[in-house]
N, C-alpha and C positions, 0 to 999 in steps of 0.2 A: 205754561199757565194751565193748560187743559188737562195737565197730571195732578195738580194741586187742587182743581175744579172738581176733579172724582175722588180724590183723596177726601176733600170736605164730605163730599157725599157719603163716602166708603167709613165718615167719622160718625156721622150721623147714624148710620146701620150697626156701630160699633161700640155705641156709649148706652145704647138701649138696654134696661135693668138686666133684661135676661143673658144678654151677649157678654155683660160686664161679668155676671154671674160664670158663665159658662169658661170666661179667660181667664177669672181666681181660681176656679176649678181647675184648669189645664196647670198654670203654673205652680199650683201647692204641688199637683200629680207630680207635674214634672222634675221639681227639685226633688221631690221626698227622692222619688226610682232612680233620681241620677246622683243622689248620696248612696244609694244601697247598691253595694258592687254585683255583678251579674246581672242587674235588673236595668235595663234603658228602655229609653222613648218606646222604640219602635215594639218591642213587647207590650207594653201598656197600652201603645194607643190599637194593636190586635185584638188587647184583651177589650179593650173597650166597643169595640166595633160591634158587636153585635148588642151588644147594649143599647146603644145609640141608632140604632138601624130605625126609632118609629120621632127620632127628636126631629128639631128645627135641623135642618142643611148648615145654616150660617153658621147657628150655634154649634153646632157639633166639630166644623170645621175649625171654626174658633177655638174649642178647649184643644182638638189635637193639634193646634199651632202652638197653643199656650205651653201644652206638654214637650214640645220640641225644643222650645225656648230654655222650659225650667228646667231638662235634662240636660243643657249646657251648662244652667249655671250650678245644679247639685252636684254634675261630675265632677268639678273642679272642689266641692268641699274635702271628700274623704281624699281624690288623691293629695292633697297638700297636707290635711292631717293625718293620714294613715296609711300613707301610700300605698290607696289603693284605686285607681281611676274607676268610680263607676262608668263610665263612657271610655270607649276607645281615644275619643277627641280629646281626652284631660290627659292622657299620658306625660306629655310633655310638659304640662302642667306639674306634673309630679317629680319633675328631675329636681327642678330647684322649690317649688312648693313646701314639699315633704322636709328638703334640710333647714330652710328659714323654718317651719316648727320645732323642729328636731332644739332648733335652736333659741327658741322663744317666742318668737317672730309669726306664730301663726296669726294671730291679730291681722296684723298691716297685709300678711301674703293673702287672708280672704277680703280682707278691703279693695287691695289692688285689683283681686280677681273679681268684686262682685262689680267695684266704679268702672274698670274698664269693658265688662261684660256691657253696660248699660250702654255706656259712649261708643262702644264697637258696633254694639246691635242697634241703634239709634240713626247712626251712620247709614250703617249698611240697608236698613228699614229706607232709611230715603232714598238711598242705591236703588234697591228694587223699586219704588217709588218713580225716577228720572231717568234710570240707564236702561230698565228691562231689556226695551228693543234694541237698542243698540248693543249689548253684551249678548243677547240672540244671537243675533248676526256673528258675532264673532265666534260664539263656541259652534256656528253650524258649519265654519267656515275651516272647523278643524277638520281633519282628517286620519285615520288610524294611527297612522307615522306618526302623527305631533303627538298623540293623545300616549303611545310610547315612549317617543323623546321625555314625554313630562313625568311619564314614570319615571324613568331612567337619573332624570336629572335628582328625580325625591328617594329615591334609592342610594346614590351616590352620594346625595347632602346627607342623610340621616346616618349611612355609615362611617361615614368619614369627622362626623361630627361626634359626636357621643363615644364617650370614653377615652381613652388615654391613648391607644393603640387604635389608628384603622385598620390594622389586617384582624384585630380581634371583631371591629364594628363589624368588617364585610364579610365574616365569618357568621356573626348573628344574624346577620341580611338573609347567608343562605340556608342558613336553620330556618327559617321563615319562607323563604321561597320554598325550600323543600317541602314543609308542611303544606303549602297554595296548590299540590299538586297533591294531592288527597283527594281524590274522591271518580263521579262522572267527568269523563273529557267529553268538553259540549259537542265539539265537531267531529268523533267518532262513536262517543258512546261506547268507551271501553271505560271499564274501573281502573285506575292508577293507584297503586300504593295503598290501597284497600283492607288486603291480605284475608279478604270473600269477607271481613267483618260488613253488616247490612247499614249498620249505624255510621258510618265512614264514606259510604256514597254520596250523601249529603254534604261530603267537605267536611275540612275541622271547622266548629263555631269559630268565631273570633271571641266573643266574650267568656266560653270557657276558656282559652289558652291567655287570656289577658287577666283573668281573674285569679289563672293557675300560678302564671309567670309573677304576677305582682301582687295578689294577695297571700297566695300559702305559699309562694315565694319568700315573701318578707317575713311572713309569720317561722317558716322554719330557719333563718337565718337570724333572726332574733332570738330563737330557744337556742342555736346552736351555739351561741356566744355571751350566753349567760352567764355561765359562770367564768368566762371568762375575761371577758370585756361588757360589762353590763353599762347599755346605755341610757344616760340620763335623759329624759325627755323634761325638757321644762316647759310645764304649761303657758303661761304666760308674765311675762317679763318688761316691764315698764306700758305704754299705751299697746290698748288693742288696736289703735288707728295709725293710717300714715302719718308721719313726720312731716317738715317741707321737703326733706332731700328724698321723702321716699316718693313724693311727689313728685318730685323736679327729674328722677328717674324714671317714676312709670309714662309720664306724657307720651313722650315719644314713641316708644315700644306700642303703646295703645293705639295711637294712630299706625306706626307700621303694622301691625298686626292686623287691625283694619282693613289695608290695603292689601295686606296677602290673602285675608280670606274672605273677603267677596268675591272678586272676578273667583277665584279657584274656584270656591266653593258653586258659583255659575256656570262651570264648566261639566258638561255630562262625561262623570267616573272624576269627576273632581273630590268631592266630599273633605272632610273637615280634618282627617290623619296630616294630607300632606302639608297644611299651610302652618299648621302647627308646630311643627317638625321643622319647617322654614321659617317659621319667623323667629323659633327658640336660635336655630344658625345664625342669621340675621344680629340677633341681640348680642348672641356669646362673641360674635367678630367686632360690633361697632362700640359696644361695651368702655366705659372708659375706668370699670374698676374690672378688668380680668380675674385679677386673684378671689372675689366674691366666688365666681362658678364653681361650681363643683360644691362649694357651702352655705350655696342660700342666696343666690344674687336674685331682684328683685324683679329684675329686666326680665327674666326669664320665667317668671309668673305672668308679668303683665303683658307681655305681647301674644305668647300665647291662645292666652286666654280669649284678649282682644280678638284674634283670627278665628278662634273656634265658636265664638257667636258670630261671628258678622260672617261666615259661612255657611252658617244654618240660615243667615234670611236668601244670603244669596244660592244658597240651596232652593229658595222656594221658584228663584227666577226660571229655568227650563221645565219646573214640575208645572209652574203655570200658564205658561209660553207656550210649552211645546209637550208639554205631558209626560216630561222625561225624569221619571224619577232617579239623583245620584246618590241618594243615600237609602239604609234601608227605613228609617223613618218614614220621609220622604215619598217611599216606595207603600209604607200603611198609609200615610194620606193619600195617597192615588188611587186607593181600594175603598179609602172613606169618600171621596168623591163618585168613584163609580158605584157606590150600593144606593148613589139619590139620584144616580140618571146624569150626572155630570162628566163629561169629558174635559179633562184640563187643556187647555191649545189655546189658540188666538181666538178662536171663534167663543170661547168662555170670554173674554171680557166683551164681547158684544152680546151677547145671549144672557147671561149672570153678569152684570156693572155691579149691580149692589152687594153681592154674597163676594167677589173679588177686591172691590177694593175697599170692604167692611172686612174682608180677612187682612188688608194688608193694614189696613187703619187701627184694627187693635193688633198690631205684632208692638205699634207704638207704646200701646198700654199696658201690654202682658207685661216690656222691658221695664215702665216704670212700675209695675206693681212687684215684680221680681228685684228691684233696686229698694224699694220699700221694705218688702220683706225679709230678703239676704243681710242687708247693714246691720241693724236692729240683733240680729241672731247671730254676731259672729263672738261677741261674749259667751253664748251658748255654744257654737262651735267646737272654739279653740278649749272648752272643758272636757272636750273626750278626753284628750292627752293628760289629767289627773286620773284617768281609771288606769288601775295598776296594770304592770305589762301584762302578766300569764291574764286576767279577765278581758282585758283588749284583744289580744292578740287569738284568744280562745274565741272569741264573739266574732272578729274577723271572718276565721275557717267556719262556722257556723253560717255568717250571713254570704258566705261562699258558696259554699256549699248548697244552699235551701236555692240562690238564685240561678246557681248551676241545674239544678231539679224544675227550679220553676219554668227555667228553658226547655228547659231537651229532661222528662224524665226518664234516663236510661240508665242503667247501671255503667255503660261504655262509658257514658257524658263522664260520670264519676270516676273509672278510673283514668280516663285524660285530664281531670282536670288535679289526677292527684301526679300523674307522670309529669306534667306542665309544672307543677308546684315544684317537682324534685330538680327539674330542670332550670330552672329558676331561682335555687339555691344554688346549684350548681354555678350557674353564669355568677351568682351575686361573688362565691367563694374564690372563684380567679378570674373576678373583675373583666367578666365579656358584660360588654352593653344589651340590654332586654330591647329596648325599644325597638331596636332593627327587626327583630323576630317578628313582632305584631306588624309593621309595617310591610314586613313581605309576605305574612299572611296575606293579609289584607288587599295590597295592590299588587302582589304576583300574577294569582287569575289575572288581572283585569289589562296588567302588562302581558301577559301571555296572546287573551284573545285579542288585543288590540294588534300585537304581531302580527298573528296569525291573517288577520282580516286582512293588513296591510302586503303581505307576501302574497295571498292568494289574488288581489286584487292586481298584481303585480306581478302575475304568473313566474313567483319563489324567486325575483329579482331583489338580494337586497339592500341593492344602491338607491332603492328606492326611499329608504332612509334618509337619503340626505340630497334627494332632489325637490323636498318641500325645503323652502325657506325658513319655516318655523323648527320641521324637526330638525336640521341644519346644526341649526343655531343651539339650541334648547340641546343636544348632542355635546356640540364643540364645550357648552357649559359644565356639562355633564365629567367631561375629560378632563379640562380644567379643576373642576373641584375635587377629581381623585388623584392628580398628580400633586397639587397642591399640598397637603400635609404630609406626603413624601417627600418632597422636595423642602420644604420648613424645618422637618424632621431632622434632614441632611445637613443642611444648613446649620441649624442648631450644634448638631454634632460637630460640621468641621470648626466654627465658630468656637467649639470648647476646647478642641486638639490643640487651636491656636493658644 
């Protein structure tokens, strides 16, 4: 009761004209940046930052929670109509997103993604709300080895999942790993794989290699089979809304989804790739129409999606807890906090009650003004898909390109994101899986130093892996899910000999 006692309180600090004002603001920001590929939250809310350096505390914190919200639910627009994820979090989104448009279907796939975004984030807002402290406890209780294991386990699901072939998925995986090791090594301070380029110390972006791989990716495999196989996009094809069956399919997924990306997303190096990526597995196994996957199944929009908001609130639980920012969003609200004298930790909700649980009280309002404003606009949406291919696809590489510059203006940025592009035609032409790639971008470092920590604390013993209980287990799961489609594989085959 005394959560819901501050929670009123935290409403009252949150419905006030200007704070209202300031959450419309956050979420228009945040969908426009999270439909324009190359462009997310966490850039915006930088750019904003100095901006806001003389505004209200509350307010300011408020718009960059808004913008964190709307960059959830814009990334999920273009990748499902143009497979192009503005957000790393929408990838998964975009497997089966992009072919329900592809196929007519884009209506019902942004209905599913905007109602499940609502009911995910809505959830999970109460999560943060009743579980804070107790999912505290839990992720401090993790330890290097688990925080491993959990890579490990999302490395193995993701490869073994996507695509037709695992040895082609665990093959993407290590393109992606290889890339994670680009740049400074923290704990020597030598350059890796560099090759004395200066613009390479810093690591590959993620959002150029995700923008390379999936925007000029698709753009050049769609010129490349023009005239051969030209594909028909049909804009829109009976209701723009769900059905009862598309209904009666998304519930579930929405709720699982739910429940993979809170706690994950509350975990420090948790963030919103892995629960995605898991809850798309999730769906494609429990799935009681298999044959959809691979062309549009709906389950696979919606669970999702579900995970990649209800990780973004449950992203806010250690940034507010414990001051631990897991995303890089996340990581700009911790700066927007420290330029008004605020230290996010426990002694913030004693010190700030009001600017705390008035930020958690409007995540409630951003979700329903984001629910207001996404429905309404999916007529408008699904109309990109009537602009002719060569203007579509031309606009694409453009709005690529400008948000590749708007990042990093370098000329290097520009020819990675043009080598990623070819690469990415490449994977599309003998059917290797992309997503692996981003994801061992992405969670390689963080798998690497999480090793590392774990070995040296360990003095290089390492059986120490598997004298935690969690990483144990989390391991054993890990084996399991890559011996798994080999052995089905096998099976299948002796199954046909017979």
């Amino acid at each position: 009761m005394e959560a819901f006692t501050s929670l009123a309180g935290g409403l009252a600090v949150a419905i006030q004209p200007m704070n209202l004002l300031f959450a419309l603001i956050g979420v228009l920001l945040g969908t426009a940046v999270g439909v324009l590929p190359g462009i997310g939250p966490a850039l915006t809310v930088a750019l904003l930052l100095p901006i806001t350096f003389k505004l209200d505390p509350a307010g300011s914190i408020i718009m960059f929670a808004g913008i964190y919200y709307g960059g959830m639910y814009g990334g999920s627009t273009t990748a499902i109509l143009i497979n192009t994820p503005g957000e790393s979090a929408s990838m998964a989104t975009a497997l089966e997103g992009n072919l329900m448009a592809k196929a007519g279907r884009g209506g019902p796939a942004l209905a599913t993604s905007a109602i499940g975004s609502f009911v995910a984030g809505t959830i999970a807002t109460l999560g943060l709300t009743l579980l804070a402290p107790y999912l505290v406890e839990i992720a401090v209780s993790f330890g290097p080895e688990d925080y491993f294991a959990l890579m490990v386990v999302a490395f193995v699901t993701v490869s073994a999942t996507f695509g037709d072939s695992p040895v082609r998925g665990l093959t993407s995986l290590f393109i992606g790993l290889l890339l994670g090791l680009v740049g400074i090594d923290i704990l020597s301070g030598q350059s890796r794989l560099s090759f004395g380029v200066p613009e390479l110390y810093d690591n590959i972006e993620v959002t150029t290699l995700a923008v390379g791989l999936f925007a000029v990716g698709e753009a050049l495999y769609v010129a490349s089979r023009r005239h051969i196989h030209e594909e028909k996009l049909e804009p829109v094809r009976g209701s723009l809304w769900m059905t009862k069956e598309d209904w009666k399919r998304s519930w579930k997924p929405w709720l699982r989804g739910t429940l993979y990306g809170f706690p994950i997303g509350a975990l420090p190096a948790g963030g919103a790739e892995i629960p995605t990526f898991l809850s798309y597995a999730t769906e494609k196994r429990l799935t009681k129409y298999p044959e959809d996957f691979g062309k549009g199944a709906i389950e696979g929009v919606a669970g999702p999606e579900a995970a990649n908001n209800a990780s973004a609130a449950g992203t806010l639980v250690p940034l507010l807890t414990l001051g631990l920012p897991t995303s890089a969003t996340a990581a700009m609200m911790l700066a927007g906090f420290q330029q008004y004298g605020l230290n996010p930790g426990p002694l913030l909700f004693a010190e700030q009650p009001n600017l705390v649980w008035g930020l958690i009280a409007s995540l409630f309002i951003a979700n329903a003004m984001l629910l207001v404003l996404n429905l309404p606009l999916v007529g408008l949406w699904v109309k990109l898909l009537a602009i002719p291919q060569p203007w579509l696809y031309a606009g694409i590489l453009v709005f690529a390109t400008m948000g590749t510059i708007a990042a990093n203006p370098s000329p290097v940025e520009l020819v990675m994101l043009t080598v990623f592009g070819v690469l990415g035609f490449l994977m599309r032409r003998f059917d290797f899986p992309i997503a692996p790639v981003v994801v061992g971008l992405i969670l390689g470092p963080i798998a690497e130093s999480q090793l590392r920590r774990a070995l040296s604390i360990s003095l290089g013993d390492p059986m120490v892996l598997l004298q935690s209980p969690i990483s144990a287990t989390l391991l054993g799961i890990a084996v399991i899910a890559l011996i798994l489609p080999f052995f089905l594989k096998g099976l299948g085959r002796f199954k046909a000999v017979e």
